[in-house]
Backbone bond lengths (Angstrom), bond angles and torsions (degrees), N, CA, C in turn:
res aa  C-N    CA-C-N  psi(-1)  N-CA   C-N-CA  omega(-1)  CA-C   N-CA-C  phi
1 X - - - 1.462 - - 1.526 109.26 -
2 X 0.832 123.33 137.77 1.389 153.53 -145.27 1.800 112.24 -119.55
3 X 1.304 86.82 -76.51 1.863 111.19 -165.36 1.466 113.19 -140.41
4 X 1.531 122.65 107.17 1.063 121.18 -174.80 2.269 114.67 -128.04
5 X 1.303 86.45 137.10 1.206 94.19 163.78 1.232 136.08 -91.22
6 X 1.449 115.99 138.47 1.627 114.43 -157.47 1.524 91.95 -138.20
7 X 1.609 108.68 125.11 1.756 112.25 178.25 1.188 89.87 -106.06
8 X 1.688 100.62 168.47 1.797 105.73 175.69 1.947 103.71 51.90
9 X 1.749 93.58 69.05 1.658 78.86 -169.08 1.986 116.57 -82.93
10 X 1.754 90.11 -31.49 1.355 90.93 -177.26 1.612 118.91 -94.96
11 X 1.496 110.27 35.46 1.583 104.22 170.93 1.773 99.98 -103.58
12 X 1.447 111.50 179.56 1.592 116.40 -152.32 1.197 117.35 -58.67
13 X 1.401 114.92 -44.52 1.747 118.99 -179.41 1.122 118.37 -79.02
14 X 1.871 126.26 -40.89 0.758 151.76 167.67 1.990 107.40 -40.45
15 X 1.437 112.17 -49.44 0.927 135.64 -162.33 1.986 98.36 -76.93
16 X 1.311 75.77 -69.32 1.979 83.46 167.77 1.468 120.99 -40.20
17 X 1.189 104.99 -68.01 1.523 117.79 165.87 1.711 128.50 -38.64
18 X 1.343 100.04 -20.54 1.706 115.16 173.61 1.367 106.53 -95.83
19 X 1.196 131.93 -0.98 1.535 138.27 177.69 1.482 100.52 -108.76
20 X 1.114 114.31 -47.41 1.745 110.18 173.48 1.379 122.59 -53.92
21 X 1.083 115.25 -46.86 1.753 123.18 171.58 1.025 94.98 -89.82
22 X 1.473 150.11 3.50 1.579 122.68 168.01 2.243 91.36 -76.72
23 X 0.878 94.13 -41.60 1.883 125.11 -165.56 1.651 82.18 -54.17
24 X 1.457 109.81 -70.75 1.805 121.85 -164.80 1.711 94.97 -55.58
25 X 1.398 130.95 -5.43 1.516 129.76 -158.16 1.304 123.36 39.25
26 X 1.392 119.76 51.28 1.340 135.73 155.68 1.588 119.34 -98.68
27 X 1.212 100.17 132.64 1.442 105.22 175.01 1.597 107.33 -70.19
28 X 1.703 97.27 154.55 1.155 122.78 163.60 1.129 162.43 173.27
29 X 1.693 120.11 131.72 1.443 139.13 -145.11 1.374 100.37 -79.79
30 X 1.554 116.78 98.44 1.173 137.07 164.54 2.044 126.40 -68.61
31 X 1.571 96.31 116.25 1.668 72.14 -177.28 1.268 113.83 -126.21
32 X 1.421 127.73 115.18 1.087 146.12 -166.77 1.267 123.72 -92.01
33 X 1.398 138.47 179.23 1.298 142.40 146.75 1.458 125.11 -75.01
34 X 1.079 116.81 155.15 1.731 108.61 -179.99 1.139 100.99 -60.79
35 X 1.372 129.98 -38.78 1.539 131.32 -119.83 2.360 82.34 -107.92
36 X 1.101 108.40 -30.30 1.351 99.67 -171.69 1.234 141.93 -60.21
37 X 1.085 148.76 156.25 1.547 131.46 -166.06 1.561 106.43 -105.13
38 X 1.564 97.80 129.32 1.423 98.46 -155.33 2.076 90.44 -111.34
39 X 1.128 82.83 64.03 1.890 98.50 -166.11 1.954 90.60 -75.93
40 X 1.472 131.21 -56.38 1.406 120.06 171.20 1.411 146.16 -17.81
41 X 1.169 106.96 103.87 1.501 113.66 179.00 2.004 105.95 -4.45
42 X 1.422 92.97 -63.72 1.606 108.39 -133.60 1.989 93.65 -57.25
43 X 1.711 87.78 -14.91 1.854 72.10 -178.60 1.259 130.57 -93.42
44 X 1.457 116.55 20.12 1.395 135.83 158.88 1.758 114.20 -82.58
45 X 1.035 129.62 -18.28 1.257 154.40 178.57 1.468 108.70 -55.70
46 X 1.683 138.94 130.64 0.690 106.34 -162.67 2.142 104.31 -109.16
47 X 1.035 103.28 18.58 1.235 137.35 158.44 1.746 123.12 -64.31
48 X 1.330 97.90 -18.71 1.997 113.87 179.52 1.469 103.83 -110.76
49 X 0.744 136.71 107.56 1.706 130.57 123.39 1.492 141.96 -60.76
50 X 0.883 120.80 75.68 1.573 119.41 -171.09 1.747 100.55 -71.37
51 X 1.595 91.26 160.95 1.401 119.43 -155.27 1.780 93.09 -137.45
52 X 1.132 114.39 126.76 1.771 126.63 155.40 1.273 84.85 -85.84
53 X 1.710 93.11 132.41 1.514 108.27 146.36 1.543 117.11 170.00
54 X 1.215 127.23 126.84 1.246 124.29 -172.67 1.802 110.26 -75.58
55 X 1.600 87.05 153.87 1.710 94.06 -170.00 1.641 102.57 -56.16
56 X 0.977 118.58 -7.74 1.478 109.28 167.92 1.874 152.05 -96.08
57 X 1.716 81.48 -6.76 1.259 113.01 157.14 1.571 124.29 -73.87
58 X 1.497 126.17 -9.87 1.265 128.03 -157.38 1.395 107.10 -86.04
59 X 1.371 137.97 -12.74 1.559 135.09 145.91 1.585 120.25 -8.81
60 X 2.585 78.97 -66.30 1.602 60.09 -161.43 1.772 99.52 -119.81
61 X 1.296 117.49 46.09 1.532 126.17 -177.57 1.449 96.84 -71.77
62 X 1.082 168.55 -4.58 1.285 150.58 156.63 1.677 106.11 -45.70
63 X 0.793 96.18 -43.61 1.835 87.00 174.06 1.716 128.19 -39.34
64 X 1.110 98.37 -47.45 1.413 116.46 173.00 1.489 113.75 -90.29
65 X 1.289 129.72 1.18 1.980 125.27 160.19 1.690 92.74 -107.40
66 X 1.098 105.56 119.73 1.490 118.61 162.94 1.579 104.14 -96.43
67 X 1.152 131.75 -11.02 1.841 112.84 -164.60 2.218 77.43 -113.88
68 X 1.848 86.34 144.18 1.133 90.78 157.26 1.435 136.95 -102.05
69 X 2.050 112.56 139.28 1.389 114.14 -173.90 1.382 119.80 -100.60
70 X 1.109 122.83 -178.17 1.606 163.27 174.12 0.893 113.34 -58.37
71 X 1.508 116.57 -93.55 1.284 132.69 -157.02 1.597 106.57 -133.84
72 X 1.260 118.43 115.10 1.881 117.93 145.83 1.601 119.33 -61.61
73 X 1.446 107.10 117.58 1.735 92.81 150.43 1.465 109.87 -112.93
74 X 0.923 123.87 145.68 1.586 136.11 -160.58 1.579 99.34 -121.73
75 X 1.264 109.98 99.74 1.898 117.50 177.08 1.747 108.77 -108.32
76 X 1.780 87.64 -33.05 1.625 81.51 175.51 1.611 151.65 -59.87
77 X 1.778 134.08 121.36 1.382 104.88 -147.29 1.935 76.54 -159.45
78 X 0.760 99.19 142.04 1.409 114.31 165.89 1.751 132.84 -88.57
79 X 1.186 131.09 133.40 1.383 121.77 -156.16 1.466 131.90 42.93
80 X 1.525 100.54 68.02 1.362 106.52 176.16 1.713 116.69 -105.17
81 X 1.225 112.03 18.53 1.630 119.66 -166.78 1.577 97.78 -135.55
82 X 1.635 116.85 161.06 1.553 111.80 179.23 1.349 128.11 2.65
83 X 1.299 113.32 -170.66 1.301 123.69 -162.06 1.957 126.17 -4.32
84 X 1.507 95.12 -51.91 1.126 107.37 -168.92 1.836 120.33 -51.03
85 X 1.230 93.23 -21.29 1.662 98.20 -158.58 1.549 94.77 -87.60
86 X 1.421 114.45 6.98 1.882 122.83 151.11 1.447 110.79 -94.03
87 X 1.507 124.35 -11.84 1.499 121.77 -172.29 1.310 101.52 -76.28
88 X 1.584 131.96 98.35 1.776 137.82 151.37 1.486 99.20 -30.12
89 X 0.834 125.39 -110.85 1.323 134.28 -155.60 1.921 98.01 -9.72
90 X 1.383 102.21 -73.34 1.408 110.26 -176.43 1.751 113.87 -39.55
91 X 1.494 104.31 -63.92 1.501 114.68 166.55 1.715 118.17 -39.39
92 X 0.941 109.72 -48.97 1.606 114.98 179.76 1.479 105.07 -60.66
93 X 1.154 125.03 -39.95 1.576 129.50 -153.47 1.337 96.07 -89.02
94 X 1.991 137.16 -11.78 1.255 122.97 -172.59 1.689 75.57 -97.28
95 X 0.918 131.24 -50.13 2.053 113.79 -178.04 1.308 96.61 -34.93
96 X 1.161 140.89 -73.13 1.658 141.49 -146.33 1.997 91.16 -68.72
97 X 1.490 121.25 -31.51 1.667 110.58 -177.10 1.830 98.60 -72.31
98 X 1.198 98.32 -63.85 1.407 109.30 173.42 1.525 112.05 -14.50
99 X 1.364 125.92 -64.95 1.702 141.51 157.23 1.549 112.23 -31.22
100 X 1.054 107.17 -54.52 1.293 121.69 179.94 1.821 129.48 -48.66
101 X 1.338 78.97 -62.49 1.479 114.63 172.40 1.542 109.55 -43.51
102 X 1.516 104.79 -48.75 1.613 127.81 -164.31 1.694 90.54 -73.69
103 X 1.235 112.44 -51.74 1.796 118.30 173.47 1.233 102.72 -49.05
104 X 1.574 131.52 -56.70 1.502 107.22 -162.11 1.323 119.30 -83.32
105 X 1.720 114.92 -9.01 1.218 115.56 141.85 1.685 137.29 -23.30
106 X 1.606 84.09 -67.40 1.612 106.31 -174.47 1.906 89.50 -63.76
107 X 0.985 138.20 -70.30 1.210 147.44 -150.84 1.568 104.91 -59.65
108 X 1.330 103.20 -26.59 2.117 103.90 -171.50 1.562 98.83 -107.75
109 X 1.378 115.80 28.10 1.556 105.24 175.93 1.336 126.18 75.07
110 X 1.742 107.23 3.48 1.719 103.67 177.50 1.076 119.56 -62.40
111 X 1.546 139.64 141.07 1.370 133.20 158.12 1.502 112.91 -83.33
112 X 1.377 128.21 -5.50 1.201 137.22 -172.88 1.600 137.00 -141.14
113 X 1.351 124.54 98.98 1.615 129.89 -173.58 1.580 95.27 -66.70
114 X 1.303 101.73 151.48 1.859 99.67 159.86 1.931 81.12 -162.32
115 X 1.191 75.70 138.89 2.062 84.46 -166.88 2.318 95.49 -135.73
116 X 1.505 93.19 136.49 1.656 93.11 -177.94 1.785 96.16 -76.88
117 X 0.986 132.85 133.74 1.215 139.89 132.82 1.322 128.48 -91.38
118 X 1.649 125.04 -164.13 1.316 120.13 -136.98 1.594 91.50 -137.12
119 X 1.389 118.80 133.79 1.805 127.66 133.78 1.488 103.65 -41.63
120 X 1.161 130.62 -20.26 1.371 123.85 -166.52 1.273 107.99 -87.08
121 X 1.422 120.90 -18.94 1.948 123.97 176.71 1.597 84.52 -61.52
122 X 1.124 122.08 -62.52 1.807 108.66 -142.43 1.629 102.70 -72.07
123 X 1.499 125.93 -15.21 1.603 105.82 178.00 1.545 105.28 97.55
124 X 1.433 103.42 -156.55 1.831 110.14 159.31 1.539 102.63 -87.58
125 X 1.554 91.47 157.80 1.785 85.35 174.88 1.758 84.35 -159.08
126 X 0.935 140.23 169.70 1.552 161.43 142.74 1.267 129.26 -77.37
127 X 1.576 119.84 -9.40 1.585 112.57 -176.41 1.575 91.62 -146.46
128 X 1.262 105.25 -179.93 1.530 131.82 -151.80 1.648 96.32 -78.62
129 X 1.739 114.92 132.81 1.218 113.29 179.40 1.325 136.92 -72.64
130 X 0.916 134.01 114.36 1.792 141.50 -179.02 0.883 134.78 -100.64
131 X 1.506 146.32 130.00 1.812 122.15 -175.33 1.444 102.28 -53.08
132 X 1.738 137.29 -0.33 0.926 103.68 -179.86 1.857 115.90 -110.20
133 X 1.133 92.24 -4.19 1.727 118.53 165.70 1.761 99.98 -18.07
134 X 1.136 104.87 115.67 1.996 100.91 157.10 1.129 112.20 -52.13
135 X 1.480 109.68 130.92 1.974 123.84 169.69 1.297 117.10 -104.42
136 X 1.262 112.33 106.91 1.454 120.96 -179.38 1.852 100.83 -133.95
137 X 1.278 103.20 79.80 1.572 124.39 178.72 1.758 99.07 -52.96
138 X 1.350 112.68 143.91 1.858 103.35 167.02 1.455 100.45 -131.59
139 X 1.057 126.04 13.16 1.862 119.68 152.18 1.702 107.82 -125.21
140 X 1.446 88.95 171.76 1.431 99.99 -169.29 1.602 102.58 -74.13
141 X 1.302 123.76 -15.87 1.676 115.78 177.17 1.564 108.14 -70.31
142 X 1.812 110.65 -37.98 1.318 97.57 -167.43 1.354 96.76 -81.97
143 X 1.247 137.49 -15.42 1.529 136.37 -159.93 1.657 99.03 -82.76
144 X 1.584 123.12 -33.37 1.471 128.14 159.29 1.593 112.26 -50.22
145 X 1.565 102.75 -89.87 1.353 111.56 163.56 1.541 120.98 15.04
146 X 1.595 119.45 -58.36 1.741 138.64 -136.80 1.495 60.85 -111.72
147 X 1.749 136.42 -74.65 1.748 109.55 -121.54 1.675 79.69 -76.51
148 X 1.519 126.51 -29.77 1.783 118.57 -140.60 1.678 78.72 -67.86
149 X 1.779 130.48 -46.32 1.583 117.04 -166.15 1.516 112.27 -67.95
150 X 1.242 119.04 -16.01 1.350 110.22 -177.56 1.925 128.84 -88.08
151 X 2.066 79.85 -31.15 1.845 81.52 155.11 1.116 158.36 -95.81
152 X 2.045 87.27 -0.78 1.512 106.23 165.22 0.938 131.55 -69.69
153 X 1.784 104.32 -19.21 1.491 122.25 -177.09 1.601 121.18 -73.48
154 X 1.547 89.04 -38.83 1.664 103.23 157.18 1.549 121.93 -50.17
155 X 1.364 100.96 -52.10 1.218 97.36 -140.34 1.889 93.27 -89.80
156 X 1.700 118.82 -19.17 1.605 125.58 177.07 1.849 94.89 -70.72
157 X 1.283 115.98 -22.82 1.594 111.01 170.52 1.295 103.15 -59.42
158 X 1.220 109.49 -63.58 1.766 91.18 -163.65 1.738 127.53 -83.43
159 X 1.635 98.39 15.83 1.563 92.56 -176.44 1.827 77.52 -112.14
160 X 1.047 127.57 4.73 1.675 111.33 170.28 1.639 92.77 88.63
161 X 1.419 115.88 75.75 2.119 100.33 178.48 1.855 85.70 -150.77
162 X 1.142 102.10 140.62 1.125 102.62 158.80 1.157 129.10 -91.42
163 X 1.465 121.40 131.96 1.828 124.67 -147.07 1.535 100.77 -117.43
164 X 1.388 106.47 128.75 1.876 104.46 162.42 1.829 93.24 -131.86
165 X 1.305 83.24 156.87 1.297 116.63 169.74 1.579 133.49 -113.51
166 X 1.266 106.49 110.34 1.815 95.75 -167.60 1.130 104.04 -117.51
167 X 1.528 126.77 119.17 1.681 150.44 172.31 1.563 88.07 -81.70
168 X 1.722 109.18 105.64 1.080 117.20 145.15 1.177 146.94 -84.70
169 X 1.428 139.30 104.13 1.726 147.08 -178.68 1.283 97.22 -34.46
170 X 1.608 111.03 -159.96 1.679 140.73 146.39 1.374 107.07 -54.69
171 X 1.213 116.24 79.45 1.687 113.51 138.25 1.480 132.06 -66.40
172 X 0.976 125.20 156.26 1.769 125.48 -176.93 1.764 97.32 -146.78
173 X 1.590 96.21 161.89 0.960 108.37 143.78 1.647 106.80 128.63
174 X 1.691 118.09 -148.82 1.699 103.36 174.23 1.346 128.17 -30.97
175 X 1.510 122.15 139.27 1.933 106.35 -179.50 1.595 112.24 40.07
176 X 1.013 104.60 33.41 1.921 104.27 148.80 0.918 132.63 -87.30
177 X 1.439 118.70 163.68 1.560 119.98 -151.13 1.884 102.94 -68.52
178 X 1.520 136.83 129.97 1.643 120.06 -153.29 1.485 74.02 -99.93
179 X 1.557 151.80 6.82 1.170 126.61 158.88 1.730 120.12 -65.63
180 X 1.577 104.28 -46.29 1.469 109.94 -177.17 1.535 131.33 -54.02
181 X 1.501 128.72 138.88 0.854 133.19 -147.22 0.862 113.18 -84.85
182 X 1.838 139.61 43.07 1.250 141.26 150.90 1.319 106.54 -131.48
183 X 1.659 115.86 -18.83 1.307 112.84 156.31 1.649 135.03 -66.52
184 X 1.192 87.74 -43.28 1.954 105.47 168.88 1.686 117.81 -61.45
185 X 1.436 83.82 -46.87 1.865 101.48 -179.19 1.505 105.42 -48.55
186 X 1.473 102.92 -52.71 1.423 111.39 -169.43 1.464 113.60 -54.37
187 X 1.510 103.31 -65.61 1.405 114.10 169.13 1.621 122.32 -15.60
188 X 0.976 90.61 -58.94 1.756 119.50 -173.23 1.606 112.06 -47.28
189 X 1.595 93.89 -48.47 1.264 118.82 -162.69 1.662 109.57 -75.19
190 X 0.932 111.87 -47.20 1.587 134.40 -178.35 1.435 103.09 -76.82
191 X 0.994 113.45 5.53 1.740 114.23 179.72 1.717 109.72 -138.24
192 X 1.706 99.24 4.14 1.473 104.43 166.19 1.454 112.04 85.39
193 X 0.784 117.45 -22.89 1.861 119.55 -177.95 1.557 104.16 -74.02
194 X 1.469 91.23 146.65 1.694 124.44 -172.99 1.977 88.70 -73.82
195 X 1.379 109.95 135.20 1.305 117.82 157.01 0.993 121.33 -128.34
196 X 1.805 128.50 158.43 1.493 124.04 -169.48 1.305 102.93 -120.55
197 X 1.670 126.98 130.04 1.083 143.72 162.49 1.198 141.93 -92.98
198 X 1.443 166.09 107.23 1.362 132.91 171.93 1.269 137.27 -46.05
199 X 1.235 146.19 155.49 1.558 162.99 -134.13 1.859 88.43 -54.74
200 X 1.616 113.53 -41.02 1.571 105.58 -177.45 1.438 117.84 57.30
201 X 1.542 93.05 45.70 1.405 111.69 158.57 1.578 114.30 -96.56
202 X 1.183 132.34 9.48 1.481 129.34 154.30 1.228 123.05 -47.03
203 X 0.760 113.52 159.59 2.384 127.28 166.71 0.975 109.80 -116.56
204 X 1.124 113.82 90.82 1.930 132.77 173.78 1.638 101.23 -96.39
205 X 1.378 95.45 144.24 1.404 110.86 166.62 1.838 130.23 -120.88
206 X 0.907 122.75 73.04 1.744 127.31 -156.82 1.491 110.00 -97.73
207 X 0.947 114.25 153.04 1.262 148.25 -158.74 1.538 134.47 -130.73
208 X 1.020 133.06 98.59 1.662 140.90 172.66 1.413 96.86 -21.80
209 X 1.284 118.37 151.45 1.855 117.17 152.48 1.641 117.17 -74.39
210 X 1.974 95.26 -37.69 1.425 84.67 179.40 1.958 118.59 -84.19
211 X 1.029 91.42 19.57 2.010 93.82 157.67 1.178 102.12 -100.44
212 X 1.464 136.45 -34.79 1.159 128.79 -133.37 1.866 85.82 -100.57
213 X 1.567 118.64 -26.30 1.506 113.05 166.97 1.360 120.87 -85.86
214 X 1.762 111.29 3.12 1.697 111.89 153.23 1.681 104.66 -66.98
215 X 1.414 97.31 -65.82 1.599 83.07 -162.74 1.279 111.46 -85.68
216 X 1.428 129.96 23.07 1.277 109.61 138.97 1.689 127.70 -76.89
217 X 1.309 113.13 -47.15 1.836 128.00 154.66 1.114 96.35 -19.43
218 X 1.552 138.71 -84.82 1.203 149.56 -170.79 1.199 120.17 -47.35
219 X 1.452 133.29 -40.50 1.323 133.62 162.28 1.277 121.37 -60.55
220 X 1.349 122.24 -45.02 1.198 132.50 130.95 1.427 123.90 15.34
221 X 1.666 107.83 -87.61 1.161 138.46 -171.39 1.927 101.66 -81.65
222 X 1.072 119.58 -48.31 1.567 116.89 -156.41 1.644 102.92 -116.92
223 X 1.672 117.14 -14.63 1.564 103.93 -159.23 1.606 106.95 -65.95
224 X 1.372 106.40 176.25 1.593 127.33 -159.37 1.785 92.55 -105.20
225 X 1.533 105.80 101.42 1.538 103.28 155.81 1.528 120.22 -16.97
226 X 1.483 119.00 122.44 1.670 116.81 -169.43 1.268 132.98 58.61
227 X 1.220 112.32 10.05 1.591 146.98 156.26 1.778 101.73 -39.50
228 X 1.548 108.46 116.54 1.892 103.08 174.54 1.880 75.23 -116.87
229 X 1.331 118.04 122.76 1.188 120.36 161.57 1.695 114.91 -100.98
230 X 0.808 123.02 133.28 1.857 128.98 -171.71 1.670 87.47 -93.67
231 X 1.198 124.93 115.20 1.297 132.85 166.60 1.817 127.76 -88.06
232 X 1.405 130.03 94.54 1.416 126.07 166.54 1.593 105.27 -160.81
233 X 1.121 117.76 -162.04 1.961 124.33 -167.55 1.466 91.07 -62.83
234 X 1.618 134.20 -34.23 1.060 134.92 -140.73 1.822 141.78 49.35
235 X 1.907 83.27 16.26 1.481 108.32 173.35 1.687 98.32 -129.57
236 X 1.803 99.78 151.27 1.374 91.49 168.64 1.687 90.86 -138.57
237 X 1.746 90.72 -179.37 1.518 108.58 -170.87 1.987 109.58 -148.26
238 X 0.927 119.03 133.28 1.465 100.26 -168.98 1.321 106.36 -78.00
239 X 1.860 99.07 159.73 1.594 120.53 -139.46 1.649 83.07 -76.26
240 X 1.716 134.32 -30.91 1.621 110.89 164.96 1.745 123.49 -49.88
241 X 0.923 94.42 -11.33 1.760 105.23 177.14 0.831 126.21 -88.60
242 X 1.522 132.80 -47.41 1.382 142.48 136.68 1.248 128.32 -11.87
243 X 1.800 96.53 -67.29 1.347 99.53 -172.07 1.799 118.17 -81.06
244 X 1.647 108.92 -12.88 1.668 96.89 179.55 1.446 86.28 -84.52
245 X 1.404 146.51 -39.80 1.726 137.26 177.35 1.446 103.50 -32.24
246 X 1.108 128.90 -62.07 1.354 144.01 -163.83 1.819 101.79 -59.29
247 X 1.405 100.18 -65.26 1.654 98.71 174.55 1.747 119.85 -46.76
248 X 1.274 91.93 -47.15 1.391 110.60 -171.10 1.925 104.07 -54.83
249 X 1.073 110.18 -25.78 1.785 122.47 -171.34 1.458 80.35 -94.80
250 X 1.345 141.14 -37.93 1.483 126.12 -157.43 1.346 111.54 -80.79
251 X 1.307 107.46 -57.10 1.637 125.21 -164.28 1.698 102.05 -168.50
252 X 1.195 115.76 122.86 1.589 93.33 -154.15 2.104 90.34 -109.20
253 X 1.253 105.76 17.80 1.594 107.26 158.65 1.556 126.00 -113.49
254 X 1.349 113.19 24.93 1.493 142.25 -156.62 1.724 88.66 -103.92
255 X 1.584 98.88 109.09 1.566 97.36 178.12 1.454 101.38 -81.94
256 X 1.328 117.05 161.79 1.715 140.67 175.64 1.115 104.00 -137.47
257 X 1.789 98.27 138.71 1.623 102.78 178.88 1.525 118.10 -100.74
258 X 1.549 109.04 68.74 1.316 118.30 175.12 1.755 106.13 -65.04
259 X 1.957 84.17 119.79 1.948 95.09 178.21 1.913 85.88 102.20
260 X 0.888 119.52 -12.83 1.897 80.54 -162.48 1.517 107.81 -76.87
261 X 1.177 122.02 -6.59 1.789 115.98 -174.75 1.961 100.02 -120.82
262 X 1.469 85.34 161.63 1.488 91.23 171.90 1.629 123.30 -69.23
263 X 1.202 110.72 -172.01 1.581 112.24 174.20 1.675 97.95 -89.51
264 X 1.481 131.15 137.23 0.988 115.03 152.01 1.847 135.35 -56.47
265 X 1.019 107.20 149.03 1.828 112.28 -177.44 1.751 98.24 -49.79
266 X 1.371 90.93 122.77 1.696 96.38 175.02 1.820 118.31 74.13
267 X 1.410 112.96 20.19 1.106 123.31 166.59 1.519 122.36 -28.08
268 X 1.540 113.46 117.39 1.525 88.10 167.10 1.348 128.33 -102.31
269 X 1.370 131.09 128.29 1.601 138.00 -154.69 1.295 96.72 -90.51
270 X 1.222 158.88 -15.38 1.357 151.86 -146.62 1.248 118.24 -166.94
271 X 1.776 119.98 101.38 1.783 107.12 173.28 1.605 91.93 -137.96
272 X 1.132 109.42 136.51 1.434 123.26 175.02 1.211 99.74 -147.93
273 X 1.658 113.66 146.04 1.451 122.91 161.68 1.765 99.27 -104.67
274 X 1.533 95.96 145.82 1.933 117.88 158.53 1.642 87.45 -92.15
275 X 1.150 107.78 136.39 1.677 130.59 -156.72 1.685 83.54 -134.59
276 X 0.935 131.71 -26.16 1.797 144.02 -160.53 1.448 76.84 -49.21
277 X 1.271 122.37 -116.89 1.329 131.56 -158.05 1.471 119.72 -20.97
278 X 1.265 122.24 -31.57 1.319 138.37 179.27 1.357 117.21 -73.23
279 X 1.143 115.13 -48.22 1.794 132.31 159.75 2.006 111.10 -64.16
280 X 0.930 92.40 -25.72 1.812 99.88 176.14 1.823 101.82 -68.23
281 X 1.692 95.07 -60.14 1.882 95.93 -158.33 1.275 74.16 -64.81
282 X 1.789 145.69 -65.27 1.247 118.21 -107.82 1.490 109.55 -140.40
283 X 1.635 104.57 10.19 1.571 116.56 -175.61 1.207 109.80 74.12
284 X 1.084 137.90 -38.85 1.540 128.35 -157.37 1.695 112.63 -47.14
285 X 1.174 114.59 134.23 1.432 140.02 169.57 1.726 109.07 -133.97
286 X 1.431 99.61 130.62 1.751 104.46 -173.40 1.564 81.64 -90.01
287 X 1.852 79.52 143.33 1.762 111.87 -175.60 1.655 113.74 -82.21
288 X 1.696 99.82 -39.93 1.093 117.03 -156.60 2.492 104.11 -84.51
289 X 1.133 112.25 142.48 1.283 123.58 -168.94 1.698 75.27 -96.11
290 X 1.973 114.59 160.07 1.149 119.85 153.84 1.201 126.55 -33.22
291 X 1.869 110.14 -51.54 1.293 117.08 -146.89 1.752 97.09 -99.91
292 X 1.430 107.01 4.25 1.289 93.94 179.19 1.759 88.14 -101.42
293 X 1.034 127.50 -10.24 1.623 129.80 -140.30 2.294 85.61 -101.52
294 X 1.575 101.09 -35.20 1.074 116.56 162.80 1.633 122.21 -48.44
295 X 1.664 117.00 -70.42 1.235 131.93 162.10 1.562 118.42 -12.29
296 X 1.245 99.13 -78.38 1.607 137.30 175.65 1.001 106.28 -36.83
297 X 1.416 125.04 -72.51 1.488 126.63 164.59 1.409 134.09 -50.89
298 X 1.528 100.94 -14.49 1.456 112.31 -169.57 2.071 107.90 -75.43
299 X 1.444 80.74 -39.67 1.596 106.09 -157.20 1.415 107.49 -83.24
300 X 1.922 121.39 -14.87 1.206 111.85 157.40 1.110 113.05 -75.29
301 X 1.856 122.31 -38.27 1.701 105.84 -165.91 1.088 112.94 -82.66
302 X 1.611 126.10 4.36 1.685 124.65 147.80 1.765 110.15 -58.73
303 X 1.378 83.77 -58.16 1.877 71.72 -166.74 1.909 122.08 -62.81
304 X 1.509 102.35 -32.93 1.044 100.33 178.47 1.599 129.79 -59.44
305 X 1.757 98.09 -20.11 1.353 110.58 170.70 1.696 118.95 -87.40
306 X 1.211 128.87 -1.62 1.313 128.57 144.14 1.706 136.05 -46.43
């Protein structure tokens, strides 16, 4: 790989993933929003080109890349936080970018789509995720998610691209979402305040961003045409485990109120990815331990708060 395109440049994986190929010495055409803060190292680099442009311009953005690339990764997606990720209209319209995306592929010389998908296609489930896992999505993001991977797949068939699909778990870490509950937790934690949890008898499986922009790089480079890869450690540990690990890296006399809240309605007790197939095409094994994956994360939202 050579020259790669990266949509949705300054969100977390997306973001990670632009430091890995800056590292792997691949160029790359970053495409952003006007409106985003392009605060990251990697875009001083002279290895990045960033691109304004809304996810809806990407039809006809070949105009503006004159050098031909490699690889697309496609992060960009609209309504991925509250309410919205039930708004159809909105949901429908990232399937039609999704298409798009796969076009400016075809149009900038990529031989290869690799697009983030969602834990949110498969629903609840009880056992370990697989491309061959039943998908029964219950919001309109995961119900996007499933149709945007299935018609890109169509549709990278007939322009000649080789297509993967990556179902991403719980990722954490730099520029993560500060609602999620190892991002918030953390917060909390590093600022000394008591937080309340439920009993955290779930089986979560989480993941660094910067593993999660190895094996995207790597899919990249090695994935299997029509490849659905389920992305996380492919080990889990329950979320009471997690969260005293996490304290324990913070301040390890920092009480937590493991048990003080209920389960939310429709709780899900169990997410694990099978990573097997994924480690087969493309080797990948995550480097990073929780508690180091913890650390790491700890020590940006110090600095960033300076």
């Amino acid at each position: 790989m050579k020259r790669a395109i990266v949509t949705g440049a300054t969100g977390m994986i997306a973001s990670a993933l632009i430091r890995k190929l800056v590292k792997e010495n691949v160029e790359v055409i970053a495409l952003c929003r006007k409106e985003d803060n392009k605060d990251d190292e990697f875009f001083k680099s002279p290895l990045v080109t960033a691109i304004d442009a809304d996810i809806s311009e990407y039809a006809v953005l070949s105009a503006k890349i004159d050098k031909k690339c490699d690889v697309l990764y496609h992060f960009a997606w609209l309504g991925t936080f509250g309410n919205v990720r039930n708004d159809t209209y909105t949901q429908t319209d990232n399937i039609k970018y999704t298409l798009d995306a796969v076009k400016l592929a075809a149009d900038t010389g990529c031989e290869c789509f690799v697009s983030a998908g969602s834990q949110a296609e498969y629903g609840r489930t009880t056992e370990k995720l697989t491309a061959e896992t039943p998908c029964n999505p219950e919001t309109g993001y995961g119900i996007a998610k499933y149709t945007a991977g299935k018609f890109s797949r169509m549709y990278a068939e007939q322009l000649g691209l080789r297509h993967c699909w990556v179902r991403i778990l719980s990722v954490f870490g730099q520029k993560g979402n500060p609602n999620s509950i190892i991002m918030s937790s953390l917060d909390k934690m590093l600022k000394g305040e008591y937080t309340s949890f439920t009993k955290g008898e779930q089986q979560w499986d989480f993941l660094h961003c910067d593993d999660a922009a190895t094996a995207f790089y790597l899919i990249g480079e090695k994935g299997k045409h029509g490849s659905v890869y389920p992305l996380g450690s492919g080990k889990t540990r329950l979320l009471a485990d997690y969260i005293t690990a996490m304290r324990d890296c913070i301040n390890p006399d920092l009480k937590v109120g493991i048990g003080d809240l209920p389960y939310n309605e429709g709780q899900v007790m169990y997410l694990c990815a099978d990573i097997t197939k994924l480690t087969e095409d493309t080797g990948f094994v995550p480097e990073l331990t929780f508690e180091e994956a913890i650390i790491r994360t700890a020590e940006w939202m110090k600095e960033v708060r300076k």
